[in-house]
Wavefront OBJ file of the C-alpha trace (Angstrom):
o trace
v 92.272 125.402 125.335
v 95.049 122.707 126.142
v 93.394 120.092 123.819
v 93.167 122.600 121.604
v 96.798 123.295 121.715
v 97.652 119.873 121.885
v 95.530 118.888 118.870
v 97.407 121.806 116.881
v 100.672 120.623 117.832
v 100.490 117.276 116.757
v 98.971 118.073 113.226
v 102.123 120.457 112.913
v 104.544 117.681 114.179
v 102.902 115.516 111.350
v 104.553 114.800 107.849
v 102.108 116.355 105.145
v 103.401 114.182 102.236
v 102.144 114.534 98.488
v 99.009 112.354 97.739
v 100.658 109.012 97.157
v 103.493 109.363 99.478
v 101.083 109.199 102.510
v 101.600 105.687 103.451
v 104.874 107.001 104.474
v 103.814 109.129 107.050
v 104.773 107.046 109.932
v 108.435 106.598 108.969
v 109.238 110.398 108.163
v 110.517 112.706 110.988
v 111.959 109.146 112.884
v 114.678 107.213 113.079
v 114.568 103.600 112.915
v 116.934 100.814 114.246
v 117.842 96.835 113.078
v 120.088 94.805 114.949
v 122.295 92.886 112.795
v 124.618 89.861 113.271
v 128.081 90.525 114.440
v 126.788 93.431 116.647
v 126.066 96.053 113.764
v 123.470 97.900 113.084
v 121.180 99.140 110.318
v 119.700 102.657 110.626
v 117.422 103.589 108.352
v 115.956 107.804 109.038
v 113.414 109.200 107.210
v 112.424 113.269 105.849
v 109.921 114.989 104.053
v 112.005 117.133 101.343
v 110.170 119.998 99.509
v 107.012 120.476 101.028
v 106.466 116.989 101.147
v 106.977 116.028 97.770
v 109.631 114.007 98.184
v 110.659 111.601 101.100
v 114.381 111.221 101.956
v 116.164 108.078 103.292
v 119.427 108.386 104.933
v 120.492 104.706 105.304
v 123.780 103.901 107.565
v 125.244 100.258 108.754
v 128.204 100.395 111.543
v 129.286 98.476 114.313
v 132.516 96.577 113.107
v 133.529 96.402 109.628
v 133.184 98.486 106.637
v 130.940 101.302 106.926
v 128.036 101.298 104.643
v 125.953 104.102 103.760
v 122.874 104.633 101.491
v 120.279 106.792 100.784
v 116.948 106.410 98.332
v 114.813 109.593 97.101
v 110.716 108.694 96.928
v 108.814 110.844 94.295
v 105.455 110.541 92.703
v 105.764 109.853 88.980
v 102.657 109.329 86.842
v 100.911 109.099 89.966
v 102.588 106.146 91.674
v 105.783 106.406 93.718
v 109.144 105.956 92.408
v 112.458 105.869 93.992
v 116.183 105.586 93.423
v 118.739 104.422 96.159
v 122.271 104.756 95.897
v 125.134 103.496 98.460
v 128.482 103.820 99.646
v 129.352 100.727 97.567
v 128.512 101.024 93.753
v 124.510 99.621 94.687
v 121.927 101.375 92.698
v 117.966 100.136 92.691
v 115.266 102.276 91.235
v 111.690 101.176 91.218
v 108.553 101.759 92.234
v 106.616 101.409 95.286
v 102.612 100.781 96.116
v 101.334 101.589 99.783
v 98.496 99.803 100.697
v 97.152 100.754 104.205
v 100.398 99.593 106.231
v 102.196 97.708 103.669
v 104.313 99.171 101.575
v 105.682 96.756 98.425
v 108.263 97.360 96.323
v 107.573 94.703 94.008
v 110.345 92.853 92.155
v 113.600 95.076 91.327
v 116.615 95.016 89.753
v 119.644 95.463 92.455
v 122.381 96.561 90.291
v 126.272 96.718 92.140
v 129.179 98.711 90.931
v 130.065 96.475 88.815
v 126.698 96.328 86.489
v 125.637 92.934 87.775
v 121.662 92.513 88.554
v 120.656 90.785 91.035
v 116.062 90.169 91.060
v 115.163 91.668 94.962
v 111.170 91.506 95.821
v 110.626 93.864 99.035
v 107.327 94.564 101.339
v 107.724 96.337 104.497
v 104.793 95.624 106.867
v 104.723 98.896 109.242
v 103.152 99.185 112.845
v 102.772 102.256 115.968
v 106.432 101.863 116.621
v 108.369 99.444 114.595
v 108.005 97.931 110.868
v 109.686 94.875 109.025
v 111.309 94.438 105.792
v 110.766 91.156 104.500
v 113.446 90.514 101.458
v 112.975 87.310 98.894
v 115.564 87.176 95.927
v 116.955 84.073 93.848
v 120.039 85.359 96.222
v 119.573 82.788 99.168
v 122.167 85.106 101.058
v 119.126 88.287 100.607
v 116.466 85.927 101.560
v 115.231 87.403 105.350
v 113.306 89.720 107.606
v 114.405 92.722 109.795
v 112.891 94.128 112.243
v 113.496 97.761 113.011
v 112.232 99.958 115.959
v 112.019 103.468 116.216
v 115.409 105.104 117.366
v 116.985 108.822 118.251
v 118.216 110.900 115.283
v 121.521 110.848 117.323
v 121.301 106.788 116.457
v 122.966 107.953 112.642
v 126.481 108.928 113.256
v 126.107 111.619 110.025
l 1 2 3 4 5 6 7 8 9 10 11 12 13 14 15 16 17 18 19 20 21 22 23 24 25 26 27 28 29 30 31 32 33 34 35 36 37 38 39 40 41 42 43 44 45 46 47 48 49 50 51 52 53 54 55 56 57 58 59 60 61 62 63 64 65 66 67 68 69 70 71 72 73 74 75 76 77 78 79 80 81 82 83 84 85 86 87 88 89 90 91 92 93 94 95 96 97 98 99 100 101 102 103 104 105 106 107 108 109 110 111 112 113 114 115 116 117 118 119 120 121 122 123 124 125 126 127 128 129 130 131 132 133 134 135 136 137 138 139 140 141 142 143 144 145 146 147 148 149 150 151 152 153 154 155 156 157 158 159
């Protein structure tokens, strides 16, 4: 009967996300941490929106400096997933995304700033039980890297 409760309680606790937003499973309901030079930090937390038909991104960097904030919107459009991010600063990307067991890639986009300059941005994330990376290569040598982020608190964005 425990198992059984158990069992029931963990199916409830998991995401049910539309057909081609299941790769995402692991990220939504969870907070996830980057350490970042200069003693900031990137934190990156993730929710199904609308019965799982949309997954929501709330995207925060803090720790000295400005404070940056972000947030991207994943859909399913013409059966593939699409999403738009938007920050604090101007930044807009929109593209779409293919999940492929535990990698997710973003292919090449467009990162546009505030002031309508385009900068070319190719993004995979490589996810695992706890953690996942984001590996960034752009003719931008200053985007070129990896992150590694680890599953955090909700309390770990300040929103």
């Amino acid at each position: 009967m425990i198992d059984l409760l158990l069992s029931a309680a963990a199916a409830a606790a998991a995401p049910l996300l539309a057909g081609p937003l299941a790769p995402m499973a692991p990220l939504v309901g969870h907070c996830w941490a980057a350490d970042l030079p200069g003693g900031r930090r990137d934190v990156h937390c993730f929710e199904a929106m609308y019965g799982g038909r949309f997954v929501r991104d709330r995207h925060e960097v803090g720790g000295g400096g400005a404070h940056y904030l972000g947030e991207t919107i994943y859909g399913v459009e013409h059966g593939e997933i699409a999403f738009t991010y938007w920050s604090s600063d101007g930044e807009t990307v929109r593209g779409t995304m293919r999940g492929d067991g535990r990698r997710l890639d973003f292919g090449e986009t467009a990162v546009r700033n505030a002031a309508g300059r385009e900068t070319g941005l190719r993004t995979v994330w490589l996810l695992a039980d706890d953690a996942y990376d984001v590996r960034w290569n752009s003719d931008d040598p200053r985007l070129n890297r990896t992150m590694h982020y680890v599953r955090v608190g909700a309390s770990a964005l300040a929103r």
